[in-house]
C-alpha positions in Angstrom: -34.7 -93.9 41.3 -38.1 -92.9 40.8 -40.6 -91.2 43.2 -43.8 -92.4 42.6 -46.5 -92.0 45.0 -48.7 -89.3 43.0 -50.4 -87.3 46.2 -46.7 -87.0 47.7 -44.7 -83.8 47.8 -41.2 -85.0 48.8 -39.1 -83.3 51.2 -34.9 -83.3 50.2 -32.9 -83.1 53.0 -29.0 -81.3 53.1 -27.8 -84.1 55.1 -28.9 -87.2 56.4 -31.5 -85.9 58.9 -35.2 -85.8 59.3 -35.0 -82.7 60.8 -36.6 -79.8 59.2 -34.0 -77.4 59.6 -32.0 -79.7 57.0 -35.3 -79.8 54.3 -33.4 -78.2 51.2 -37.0 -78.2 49.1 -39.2 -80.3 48.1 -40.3 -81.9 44.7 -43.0 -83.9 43.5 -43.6 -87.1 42.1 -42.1 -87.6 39.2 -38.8 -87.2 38.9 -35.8 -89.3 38.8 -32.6 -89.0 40.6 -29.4 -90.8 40.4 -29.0 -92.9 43.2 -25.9 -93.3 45.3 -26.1 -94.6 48.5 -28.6 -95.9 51.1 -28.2 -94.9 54.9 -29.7 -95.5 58.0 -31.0 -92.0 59.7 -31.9 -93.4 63.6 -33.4 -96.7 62.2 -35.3 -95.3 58.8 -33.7 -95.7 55.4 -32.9 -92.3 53.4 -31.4 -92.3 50.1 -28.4 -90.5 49.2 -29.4 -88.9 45.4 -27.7 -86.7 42.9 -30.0 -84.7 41.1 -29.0 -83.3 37.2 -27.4 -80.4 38.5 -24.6 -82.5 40.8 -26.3 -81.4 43.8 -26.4 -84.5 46.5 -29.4 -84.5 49.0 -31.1 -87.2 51.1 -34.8 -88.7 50.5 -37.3 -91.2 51.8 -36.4 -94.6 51.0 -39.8 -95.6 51.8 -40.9 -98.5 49.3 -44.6 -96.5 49.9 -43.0 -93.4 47.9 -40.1 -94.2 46.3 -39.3 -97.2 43.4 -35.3 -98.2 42.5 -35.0 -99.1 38.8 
């Protein structure tokens, strides 16, 4: 998984929420996580991700932001 939109700073979340006392960070475009799971947060897709360091966080699965490969 691939985030892609290039004027984006992308917020990772601790669970799934949208909520900003769960933002973890942020990151920018860019970057590639390993992608585990897709989940519905009330009606809007997150992803469930796994960066290099094991740590598991949720993000945007907008198609706007964020490509699957």
């Amino acid at each position: 998984m691939y985030l892609w939109n290039t004027s984006i700073r992308f917020c990772l979340y601790v669970s799934p929420s949208w909520q900003d006392k769960d933002v973890a960070g942020t990151v920018d475009t860019g970057l590639g996580f390993k992608f585990i799971d897709k989940v519905s947060v009330n009606g809007s897709p997150q992803y469930k991700v796994q960066n290099d360091r094991d740590n598991v966080y949720y993000i945007t699965a907008s198609p706007y932001y964020v490509q699957v490969k």
